[in-house]
Structures are given as structure tokens and as C-alpha cells.
N, C-alpha and C positions, 0 to 999 in steps of 0.2 A: 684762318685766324680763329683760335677759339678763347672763350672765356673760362674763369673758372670762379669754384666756390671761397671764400677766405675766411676764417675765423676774425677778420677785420668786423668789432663789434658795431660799423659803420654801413657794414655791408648784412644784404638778409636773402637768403636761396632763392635760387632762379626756377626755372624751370629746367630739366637735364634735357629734354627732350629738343629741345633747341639748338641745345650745344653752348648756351648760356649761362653759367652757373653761381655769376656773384654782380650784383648791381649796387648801386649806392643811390639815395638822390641825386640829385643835382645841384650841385651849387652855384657861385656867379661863373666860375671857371672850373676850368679842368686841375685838380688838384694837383701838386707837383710830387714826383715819385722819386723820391729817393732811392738810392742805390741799394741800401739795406732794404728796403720795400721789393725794390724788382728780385733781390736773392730768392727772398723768400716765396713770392710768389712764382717764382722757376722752379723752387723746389718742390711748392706746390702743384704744379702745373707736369714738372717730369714726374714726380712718385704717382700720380695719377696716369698718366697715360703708359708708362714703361714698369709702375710695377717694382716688382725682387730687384728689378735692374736699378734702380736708382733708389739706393737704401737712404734714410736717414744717417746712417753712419756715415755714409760717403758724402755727403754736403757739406762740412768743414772747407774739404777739402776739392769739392770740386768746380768753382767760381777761379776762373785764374784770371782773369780783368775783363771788369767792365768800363761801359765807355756810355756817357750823359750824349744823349741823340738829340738830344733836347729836353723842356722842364716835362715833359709827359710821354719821356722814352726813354729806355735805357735798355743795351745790348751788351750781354756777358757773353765769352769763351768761355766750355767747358770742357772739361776732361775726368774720366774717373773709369777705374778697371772695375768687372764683378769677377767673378769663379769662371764662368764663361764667355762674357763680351768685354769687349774696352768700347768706351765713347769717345769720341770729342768732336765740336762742331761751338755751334753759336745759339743762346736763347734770346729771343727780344719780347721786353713786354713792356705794352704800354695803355693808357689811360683814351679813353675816348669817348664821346655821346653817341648814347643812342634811343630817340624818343625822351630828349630830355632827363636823360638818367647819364650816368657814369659808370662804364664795366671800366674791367682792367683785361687785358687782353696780351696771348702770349704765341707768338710762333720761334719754329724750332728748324736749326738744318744740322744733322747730326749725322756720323760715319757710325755703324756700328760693326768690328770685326770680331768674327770669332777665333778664338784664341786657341779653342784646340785645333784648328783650320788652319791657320800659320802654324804651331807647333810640327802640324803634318809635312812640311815644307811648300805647302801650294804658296802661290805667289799674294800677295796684300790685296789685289784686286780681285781674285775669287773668291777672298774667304769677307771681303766687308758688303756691307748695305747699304743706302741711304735713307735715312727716316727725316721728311719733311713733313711743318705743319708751318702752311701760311695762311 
């Protein structure tokens, strides 16, 4: 499970070195996350760890349903192609305490194949990956 940083004027930088990177106070409860909130934060969360790979272009379009896990979770399916890899897999991000503070927190199970790997004719299972973060 990691955290991450958010331009949420609510939220103020962590520490990286943690693996920590967005905290908020605390309130009487865990805030509820809306579904627009968790996009956004995946999209945060993947353009930071993956990079060219998961361009701001491509986030239109690559949320195909989310699903309310509960008021301080929520788990998207994604899919989207670059030049070289296609994705798809699952983001979950959710809200939780720790030390009387509030992160938001996001893991990931994600296929990544390459494209020119299948073009070559190898078969789907040599040319993909798995990229997990729990």
C-alpha cells in the first residue's frame, strides 16, 4: 500500500522517504471518497509510479467502472494502450488513519504486455508482466 501527494488544498507534503506523500488532519471521521476523487487520485498515483506509460492524455479514457467498496473505498478497472505497452487490471484507493491523520492510499494489479512482443507472434503469456502494489 502506498500513499501519495495531492494538490488537495486540504492536504500538505509528507515525507517521500516513507513512501508517504499526502496527509490531511483528522477529522471526527474518515471523509467519504467519492468516485471523481478516487479517478483522480489513480491518476495520480499511476502517472507517478509508471511514468510516459500512463500519459495525462490517456485518463479520459482509461477508468471503464468503478465500483463504491464502501464510503472510504472505491475500486476502478482500467485499460489504456501507449506506443509500446497496453494495460489493464484494477486501481483501489482508499482513505484511512494513521497516527490520528488521514492519508489516502492506492494499490494496483495491473497486466502489462508488450506490443511489439505479440506483433512478433509469441504467445499473450510471454510477451505480458505483472505489476502489483498492495
Amino acid at each position: 500500500m502506498c500513499a501519495y501527494f495531492t494538490d488537495d488544498p486540504g492536504f500538505a507534503g509528507g515525507s517521500p522517504g516513507t513512501g508517504q506523500f499526502g496527509v490531511r488532519e483528522a477529522a471526527a471521521q474518515l471523509p467519504t471518497l467519492t468516485v471523481g476523487d478516487a479517478k483522480r487520485y489513480a491518476s495520480i498515483a499511476l502517472k507517478r509510479k509508471l511514468g510516459a506509460s500512463f500519459t495525462k492524455r490517456a485518463t479520459p479514457s482509461v477508468f471503464r467502472t468503478c465500483q463504491r467498496l464502501s464510503r472510504t473505498k472505491v475500486r476502478c478497472s482500467v485499460s489504456w494502450s501507449g506506443r509500446r505497452y497496453s494495460f489493464k487490471g484494477s486501481v483501489g484507493i482508499y482513505f484511512a488513519l494513521q497516527n490520528n491523520r488521514t492519508w489516502w492510499f492506492y494499490e494496483y494489479a495491473l497486466q502489462r504486455t508488450d506490443l511489439a512482443c505479440l506483433k512478433s507472434g509469441k504467445p499473450q503469456s510471454a510477451c505480458s508482466t505483472k505489476l502489483v502494489v498492495k
